[in-house]
PDB file of N, CA, C and O in Angstrom, chain B, residues numbered from 101:
ATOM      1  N   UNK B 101     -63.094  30.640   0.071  1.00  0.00           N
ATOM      2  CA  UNK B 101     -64.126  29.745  -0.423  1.00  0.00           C
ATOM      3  C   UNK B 101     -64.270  29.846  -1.936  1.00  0.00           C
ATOM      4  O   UNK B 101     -64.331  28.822  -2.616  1.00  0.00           O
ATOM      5  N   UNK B 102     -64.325  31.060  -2.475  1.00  0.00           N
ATOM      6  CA  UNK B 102     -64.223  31.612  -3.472  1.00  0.00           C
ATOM      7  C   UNK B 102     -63.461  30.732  -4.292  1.00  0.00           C
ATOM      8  O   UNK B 102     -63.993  29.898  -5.024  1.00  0.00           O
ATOM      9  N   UNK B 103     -61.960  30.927  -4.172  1.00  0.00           N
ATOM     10  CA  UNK B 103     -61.075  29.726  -4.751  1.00  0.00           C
ATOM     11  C   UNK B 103     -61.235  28.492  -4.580  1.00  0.00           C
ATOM     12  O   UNK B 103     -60.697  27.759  -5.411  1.00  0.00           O
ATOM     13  N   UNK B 104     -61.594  28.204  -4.067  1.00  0.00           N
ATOM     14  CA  UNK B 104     -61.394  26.737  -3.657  1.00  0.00           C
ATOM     15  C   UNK B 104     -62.143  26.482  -4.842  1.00  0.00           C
ATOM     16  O   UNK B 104     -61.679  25.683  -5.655  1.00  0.00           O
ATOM     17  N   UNK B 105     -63.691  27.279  -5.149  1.00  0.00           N
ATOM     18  CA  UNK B 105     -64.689  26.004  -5.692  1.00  0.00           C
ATOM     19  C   UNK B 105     -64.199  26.656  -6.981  1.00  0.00           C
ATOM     20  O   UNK B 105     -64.733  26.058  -7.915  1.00  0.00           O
ATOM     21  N   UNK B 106     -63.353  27.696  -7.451  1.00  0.00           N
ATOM     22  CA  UNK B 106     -62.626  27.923  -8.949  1.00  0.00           C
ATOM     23  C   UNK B 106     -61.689  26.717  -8.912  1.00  0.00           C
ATOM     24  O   UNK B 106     -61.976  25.766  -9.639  1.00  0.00           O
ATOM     25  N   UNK B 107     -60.693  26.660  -8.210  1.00  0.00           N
ATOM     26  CA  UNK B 107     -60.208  25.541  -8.348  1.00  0.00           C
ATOM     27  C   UNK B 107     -60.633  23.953  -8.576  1.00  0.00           C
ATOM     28  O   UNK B 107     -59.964  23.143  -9.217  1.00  0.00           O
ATOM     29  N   UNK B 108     -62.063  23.652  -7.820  1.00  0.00           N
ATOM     30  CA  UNK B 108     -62.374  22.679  -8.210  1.00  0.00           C
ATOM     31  C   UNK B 108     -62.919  22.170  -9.416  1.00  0.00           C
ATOM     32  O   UNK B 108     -62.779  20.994  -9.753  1.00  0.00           O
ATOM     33  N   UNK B 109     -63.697  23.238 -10.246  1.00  0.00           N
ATOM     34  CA  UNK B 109     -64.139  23.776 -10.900  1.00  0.00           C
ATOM     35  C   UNK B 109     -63.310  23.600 -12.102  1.00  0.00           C
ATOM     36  O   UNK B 109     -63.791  23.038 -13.086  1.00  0.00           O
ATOM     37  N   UNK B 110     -62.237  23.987 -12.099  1.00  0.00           N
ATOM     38  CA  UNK B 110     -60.835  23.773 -13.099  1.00  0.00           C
ATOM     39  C   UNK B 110     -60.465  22.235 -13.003  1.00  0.00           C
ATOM     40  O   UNK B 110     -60.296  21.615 -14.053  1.00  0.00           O
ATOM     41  N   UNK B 111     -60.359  21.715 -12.002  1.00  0.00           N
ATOM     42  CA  UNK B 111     -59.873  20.810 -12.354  1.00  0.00           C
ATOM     43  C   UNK B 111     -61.237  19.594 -12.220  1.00  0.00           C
ATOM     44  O   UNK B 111     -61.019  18.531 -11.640  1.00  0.00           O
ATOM     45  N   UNK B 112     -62.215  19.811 -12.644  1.00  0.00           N
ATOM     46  CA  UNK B 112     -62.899  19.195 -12.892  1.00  0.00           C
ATOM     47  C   UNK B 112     -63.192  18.935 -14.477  1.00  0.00           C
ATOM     48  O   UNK B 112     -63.644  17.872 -14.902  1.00  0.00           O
ATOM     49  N   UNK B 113     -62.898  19.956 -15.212  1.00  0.00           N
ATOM     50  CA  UNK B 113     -62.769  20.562 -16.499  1.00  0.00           C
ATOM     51  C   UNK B 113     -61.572  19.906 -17.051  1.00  0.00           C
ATOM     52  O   UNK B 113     -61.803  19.126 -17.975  1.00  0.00           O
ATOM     53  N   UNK B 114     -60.531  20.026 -16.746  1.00  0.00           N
ATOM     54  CA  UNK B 114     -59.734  19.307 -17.148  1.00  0.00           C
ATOM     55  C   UNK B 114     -59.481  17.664 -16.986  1.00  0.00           C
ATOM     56  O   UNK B 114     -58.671  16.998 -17.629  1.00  0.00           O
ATOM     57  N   UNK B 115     -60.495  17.142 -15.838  1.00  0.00           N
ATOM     58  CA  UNK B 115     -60.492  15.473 -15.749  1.00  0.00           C
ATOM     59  C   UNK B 115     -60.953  14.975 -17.024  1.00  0.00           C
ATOM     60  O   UNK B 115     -60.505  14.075 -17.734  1.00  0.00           O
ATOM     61  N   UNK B 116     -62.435  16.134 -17.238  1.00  0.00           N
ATOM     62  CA  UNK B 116     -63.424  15.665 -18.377  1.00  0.00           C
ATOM     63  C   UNK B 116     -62.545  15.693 -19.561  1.00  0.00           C
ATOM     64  O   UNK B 116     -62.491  14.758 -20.360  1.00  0.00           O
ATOM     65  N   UNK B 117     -61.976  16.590 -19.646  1.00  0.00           N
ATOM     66  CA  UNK B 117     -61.358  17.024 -21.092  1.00  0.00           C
ATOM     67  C   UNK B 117     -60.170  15.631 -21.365  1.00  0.00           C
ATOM     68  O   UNK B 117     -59.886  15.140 -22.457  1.00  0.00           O
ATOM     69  N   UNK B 118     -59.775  15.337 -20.370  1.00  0.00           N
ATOM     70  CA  UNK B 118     -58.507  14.087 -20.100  1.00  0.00           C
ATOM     71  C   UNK B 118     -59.206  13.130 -20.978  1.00  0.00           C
ATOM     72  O   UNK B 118     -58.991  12.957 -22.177  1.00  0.00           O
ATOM     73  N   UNK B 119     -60.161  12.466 -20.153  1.00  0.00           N
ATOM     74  CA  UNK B 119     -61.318  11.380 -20.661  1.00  0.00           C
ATOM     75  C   UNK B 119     -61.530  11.018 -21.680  1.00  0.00           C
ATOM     76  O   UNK B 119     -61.316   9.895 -22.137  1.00  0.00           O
ATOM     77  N   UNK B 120     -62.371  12.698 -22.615  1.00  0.00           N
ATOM     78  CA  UNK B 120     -62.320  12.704 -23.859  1.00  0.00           C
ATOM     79  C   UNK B 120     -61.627  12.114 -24.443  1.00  0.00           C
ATOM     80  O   UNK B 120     -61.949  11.259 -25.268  1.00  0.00           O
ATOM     81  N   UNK B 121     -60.100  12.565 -24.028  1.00  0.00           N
ATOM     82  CA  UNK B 121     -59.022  12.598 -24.740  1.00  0.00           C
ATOM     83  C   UNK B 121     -58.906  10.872 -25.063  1.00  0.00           C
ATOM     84  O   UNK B 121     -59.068  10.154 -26.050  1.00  0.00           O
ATOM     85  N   UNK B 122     -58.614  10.723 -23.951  1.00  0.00           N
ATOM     86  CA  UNK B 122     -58.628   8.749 -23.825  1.00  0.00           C
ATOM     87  C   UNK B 122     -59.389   8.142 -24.794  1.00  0.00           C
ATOM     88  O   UNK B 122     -58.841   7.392 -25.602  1.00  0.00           O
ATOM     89  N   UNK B 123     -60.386   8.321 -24.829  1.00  0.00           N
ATOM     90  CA  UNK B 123     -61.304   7.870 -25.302  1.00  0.00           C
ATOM     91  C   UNK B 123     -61.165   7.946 -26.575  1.00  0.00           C
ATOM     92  O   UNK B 123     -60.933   6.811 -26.991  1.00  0.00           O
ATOM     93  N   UNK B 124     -61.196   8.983 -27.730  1.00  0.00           N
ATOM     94  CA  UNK B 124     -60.567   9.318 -28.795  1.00  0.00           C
ATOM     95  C   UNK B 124     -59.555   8.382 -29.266  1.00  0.00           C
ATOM     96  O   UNK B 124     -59.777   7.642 -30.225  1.00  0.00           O
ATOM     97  N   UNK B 125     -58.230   8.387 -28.500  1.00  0.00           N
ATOM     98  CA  UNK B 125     -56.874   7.848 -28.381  1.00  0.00           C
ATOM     99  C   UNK B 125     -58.133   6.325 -28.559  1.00  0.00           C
ATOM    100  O   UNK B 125     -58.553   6.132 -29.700  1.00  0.00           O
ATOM    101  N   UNK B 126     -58.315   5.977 -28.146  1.00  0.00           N
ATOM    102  CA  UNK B 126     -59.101   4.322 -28.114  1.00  0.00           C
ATOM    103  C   UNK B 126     -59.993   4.098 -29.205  1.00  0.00           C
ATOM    104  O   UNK B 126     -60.130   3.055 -29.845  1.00  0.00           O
ATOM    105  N   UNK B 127     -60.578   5.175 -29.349  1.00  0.00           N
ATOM    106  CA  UNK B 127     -61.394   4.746 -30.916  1.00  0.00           C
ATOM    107  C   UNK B 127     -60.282   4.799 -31.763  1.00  0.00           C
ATOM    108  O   UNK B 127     -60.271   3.791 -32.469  1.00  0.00           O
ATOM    109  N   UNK B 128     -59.310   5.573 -32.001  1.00  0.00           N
ATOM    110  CA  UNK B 128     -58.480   5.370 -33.087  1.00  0.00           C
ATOM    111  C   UNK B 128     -57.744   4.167 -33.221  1.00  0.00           C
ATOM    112  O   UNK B 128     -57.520   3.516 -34.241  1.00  0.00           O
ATOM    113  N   UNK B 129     -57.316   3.912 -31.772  1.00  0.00           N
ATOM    114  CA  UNK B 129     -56.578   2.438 -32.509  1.00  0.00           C
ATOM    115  C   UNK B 129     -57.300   1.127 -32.337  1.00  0.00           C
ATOM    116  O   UNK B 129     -56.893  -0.035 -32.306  1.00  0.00           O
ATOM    117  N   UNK B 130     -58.576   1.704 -32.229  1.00  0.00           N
ATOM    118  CA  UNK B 130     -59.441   0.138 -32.039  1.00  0.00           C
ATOM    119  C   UNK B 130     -59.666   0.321 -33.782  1.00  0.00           C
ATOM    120  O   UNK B 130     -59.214  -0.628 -34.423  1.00  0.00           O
ATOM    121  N   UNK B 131     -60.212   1.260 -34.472  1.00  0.00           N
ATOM    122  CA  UNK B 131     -59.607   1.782 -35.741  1.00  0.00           C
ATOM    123  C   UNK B 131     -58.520   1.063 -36.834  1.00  0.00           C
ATOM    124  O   UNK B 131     -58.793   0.584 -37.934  1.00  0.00           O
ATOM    125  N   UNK B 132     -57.456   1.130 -36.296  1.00  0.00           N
ATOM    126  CA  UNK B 132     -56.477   0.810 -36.777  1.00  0.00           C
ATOM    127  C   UNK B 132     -55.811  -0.796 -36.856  1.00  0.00           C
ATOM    128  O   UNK B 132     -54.883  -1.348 -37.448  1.00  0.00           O
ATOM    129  N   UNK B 133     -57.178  -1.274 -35.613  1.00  0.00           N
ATOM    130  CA  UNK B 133     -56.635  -2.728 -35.234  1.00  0.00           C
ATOM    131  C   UNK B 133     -57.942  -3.072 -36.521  1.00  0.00           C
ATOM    132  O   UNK B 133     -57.962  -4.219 -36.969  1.00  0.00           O
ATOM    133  N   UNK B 134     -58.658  -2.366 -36.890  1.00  0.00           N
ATOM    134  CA  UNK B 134     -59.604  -3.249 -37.570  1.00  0.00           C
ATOM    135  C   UNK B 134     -58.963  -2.898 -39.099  1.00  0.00           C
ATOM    136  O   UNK B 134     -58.739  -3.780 -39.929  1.00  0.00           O
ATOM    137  N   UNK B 135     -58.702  -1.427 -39.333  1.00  0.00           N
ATOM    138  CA  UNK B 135     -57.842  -1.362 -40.837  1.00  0.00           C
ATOM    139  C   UNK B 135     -56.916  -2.851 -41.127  1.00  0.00           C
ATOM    140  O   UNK B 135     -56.867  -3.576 -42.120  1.00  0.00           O
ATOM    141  N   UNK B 136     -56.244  -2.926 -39.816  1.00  0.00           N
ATOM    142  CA  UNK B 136     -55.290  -4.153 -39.786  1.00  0.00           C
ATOM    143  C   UNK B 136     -55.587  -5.430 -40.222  1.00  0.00           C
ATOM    144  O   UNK B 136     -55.051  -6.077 -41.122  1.00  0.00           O
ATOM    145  N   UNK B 137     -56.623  -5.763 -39.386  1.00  0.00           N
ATOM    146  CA  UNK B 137     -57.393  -7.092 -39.536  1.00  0.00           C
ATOM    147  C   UNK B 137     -58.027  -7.180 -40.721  1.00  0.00           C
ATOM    148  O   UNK B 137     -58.171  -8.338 -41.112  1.00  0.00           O
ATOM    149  N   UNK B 138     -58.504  -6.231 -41.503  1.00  0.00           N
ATOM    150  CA  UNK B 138     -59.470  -6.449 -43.173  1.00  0.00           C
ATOM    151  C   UNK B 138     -58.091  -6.697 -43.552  1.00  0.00           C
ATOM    152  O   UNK B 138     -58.034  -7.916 -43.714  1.00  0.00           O
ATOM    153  N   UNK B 139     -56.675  -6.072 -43.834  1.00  0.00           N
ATOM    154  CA  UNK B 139     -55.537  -6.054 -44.592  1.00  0.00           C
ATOM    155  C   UNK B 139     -55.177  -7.304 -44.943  1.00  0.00           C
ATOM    156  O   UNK B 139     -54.817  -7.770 -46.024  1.00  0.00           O
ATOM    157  N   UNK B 140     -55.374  -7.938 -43.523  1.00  0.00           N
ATOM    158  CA  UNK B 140     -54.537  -9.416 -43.380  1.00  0.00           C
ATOM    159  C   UNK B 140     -55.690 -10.595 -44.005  1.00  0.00           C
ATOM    160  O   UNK B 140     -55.260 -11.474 -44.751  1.00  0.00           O
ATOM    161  N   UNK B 141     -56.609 -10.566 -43.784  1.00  0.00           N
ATOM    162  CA  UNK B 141     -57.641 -11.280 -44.542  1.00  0.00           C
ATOM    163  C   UNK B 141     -57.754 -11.035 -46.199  1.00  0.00           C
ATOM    164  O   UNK B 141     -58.614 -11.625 -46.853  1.00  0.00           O
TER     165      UNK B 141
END
């Protein structure tokens, strides 16, 4: 039982941390689409 809920536990930690990650990754190139767009104007 013990393990199980370490294990879930872990990989619950790492979904969140994934997410973050995404998310980040998406502000930057929503970012980069707007650096883009002032350039071209």
């Amino acid at each position: 039982m013990k393990k199980t809920a370490t294990l879930i536990a872990l990989s619950l930690a790492f979904v969140l941390a994934g997410c973050n990650t995404v998310k980040g990754v998406g502000q930057d190139i929503e970012r980069a689409g707007n650096a883009i767009e002032r350039a071209a104007k």
